[in-house]
C-alpha positions in Angstrom: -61.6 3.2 23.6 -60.5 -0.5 24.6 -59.0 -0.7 20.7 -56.2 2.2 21.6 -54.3 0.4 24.5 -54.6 -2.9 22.3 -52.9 -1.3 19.1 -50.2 0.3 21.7 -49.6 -3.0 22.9 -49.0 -4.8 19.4 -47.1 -1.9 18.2 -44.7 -2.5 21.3 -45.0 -6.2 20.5 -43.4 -5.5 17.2 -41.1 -3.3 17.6 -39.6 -5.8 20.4 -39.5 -8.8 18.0 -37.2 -7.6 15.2 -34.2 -6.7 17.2 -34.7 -10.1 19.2 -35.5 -11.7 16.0 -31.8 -9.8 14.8 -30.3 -11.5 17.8 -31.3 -14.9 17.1 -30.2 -14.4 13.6 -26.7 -12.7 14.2 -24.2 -14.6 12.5 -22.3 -17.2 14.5 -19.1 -18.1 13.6 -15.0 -17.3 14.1 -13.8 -14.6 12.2 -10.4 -12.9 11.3 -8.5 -9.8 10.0 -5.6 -9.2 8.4 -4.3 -5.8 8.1 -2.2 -5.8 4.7 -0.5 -2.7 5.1 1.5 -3.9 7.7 2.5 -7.5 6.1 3.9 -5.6 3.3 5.8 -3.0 5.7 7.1 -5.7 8.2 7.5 -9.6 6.7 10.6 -10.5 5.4 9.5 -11.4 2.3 8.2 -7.8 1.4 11.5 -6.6 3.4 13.4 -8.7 1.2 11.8 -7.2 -2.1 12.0 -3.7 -1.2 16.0 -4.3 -0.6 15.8 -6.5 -4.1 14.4 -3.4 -6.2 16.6 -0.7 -4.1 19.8 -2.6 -5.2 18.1 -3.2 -8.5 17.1 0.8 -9.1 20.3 1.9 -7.7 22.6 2.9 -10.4 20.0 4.8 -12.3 19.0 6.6 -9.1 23.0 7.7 -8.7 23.0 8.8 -12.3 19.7 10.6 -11.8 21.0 12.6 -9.3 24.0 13.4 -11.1 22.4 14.9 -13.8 20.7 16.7 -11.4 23.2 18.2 -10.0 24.4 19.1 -13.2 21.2 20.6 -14.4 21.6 22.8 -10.8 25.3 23.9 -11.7 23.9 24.7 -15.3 21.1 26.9 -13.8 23.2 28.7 -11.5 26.0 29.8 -13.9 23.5 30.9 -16.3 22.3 33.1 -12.8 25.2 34.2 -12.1 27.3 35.1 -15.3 23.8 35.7 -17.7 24.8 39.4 -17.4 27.9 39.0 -18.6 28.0 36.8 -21.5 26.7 37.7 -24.4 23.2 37.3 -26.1 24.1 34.2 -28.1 26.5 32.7 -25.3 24.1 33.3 -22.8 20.8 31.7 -25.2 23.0 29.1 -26.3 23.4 27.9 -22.3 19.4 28.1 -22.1 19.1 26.3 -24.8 21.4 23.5 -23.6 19.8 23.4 -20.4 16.3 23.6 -21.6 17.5 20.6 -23.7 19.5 18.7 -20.8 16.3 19.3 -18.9 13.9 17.8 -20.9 16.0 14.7 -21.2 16.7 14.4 -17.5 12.5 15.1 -17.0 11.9 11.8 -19.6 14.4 9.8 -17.8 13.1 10.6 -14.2 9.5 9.5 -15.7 11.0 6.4 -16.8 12.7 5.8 -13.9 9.6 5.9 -11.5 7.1 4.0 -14.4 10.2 1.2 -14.0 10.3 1.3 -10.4 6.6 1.3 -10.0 6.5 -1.6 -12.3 8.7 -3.5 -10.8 8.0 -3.0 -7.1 4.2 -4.0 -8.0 5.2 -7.1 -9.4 7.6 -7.8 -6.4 5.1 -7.1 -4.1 2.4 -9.3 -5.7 4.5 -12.3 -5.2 4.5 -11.3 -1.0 0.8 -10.8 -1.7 0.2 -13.8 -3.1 2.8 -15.5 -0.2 0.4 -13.7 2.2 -2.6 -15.2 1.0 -1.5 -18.8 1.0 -0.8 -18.4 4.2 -4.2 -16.9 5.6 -5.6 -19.5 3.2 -3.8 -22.2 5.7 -4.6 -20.7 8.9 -8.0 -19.9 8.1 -8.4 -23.5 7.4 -6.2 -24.8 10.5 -7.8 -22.9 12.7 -11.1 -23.1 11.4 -12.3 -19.5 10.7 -15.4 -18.6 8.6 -14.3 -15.4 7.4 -11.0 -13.6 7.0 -11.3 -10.0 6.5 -8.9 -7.6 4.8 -8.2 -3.9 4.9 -11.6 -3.1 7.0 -12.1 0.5 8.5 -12.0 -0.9 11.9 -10.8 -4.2 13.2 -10.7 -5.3 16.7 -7.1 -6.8 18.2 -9.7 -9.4 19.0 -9.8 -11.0 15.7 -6.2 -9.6 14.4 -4.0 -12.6 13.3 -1.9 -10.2 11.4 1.2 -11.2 13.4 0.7 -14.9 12.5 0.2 -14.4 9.0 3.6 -12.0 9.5 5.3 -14.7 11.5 4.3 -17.7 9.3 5.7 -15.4 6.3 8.9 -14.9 8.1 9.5 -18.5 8.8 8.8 -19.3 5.3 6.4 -22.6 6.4 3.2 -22.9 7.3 1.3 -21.7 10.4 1.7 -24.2 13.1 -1.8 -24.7 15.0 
């Protein structure tokens, strides 16, 4: 009977001594966050590539939208005077709209696999800016870890705005 209160005890024993023995391991050290997201939507460098590939994309947009408008005017006659025309007019119309269609429907695709292409690109080189520039104020300011994109980060540890801040400046952080 003396052998029950004795296992109680070094069951309780060792249940205490891994979450002290979690304390005493829990990692010491001066960690960061950077949420991404927001470099690319606020630092001048990623303002200044969007307003690079906007100016860049431009024309082809207007002319995109022409077409579309076109393609709308095409639909809406065929709509409205179908009835009237006759069979071969009126198939004839589809026909060149089907056609104008399909070419406009080719060009869009084109248009966004360009723009895609070349706003990835752009935005690598802010990436790569941003990175540099953790890089530099991890090491200034002596962090161990600098975490990006997390589910959850507290403002604690967010150095977002320097890295946004050193980006806009165009030099590195100053300590």
């Amino acid at each position: 009977m003396k052998l029950k209160p004795l296992v109680l005890g070094v069951a309780l024993l060792g249940a205490t001594l891994p979450s002290s023995a979690q304390q005493a391991a829990a990692p010491q050290g001066k960690f960061g966050f950077v949420n991404t997201e927001r470099i690319l939507r606020e630092a001048a460098p990623a303002q200044r590539a969007q307003k690079k590939i906007e100016a860049e994309f431009k024309k082809r947009d207007e002319e995109l939208a022409k077409v579309a408008s076109e393609l709308k005017k095409m639909q809406d006659d065929i709509e409205k005077n179908g009835m009237t025309m006759s069979e071969g007019q009126r198939r004839q119309r589809e026909r060149d709209f089907g056609e104008m269609n399909r070419d406009f429907q080719r060009k869009q695709r084109e248009f966004r696999e360009d723009l895609n292409q070349r706003r990835n690109e752009e935005l690598a080189q802010v990436v790569q800016q941003a990175n540099s520039v953790i890089r530099q104020i991890a090491e200034q300011e002596k962090y161990d870890i600098i975490f990006q994109d997390a589910v959850f980060a507290s403002q604690r540890i967010d150095i977002t705005d320097k890295v946004i801040k050193a980006l806009d400046a165009g030099k590195p952080p100053a300590k």
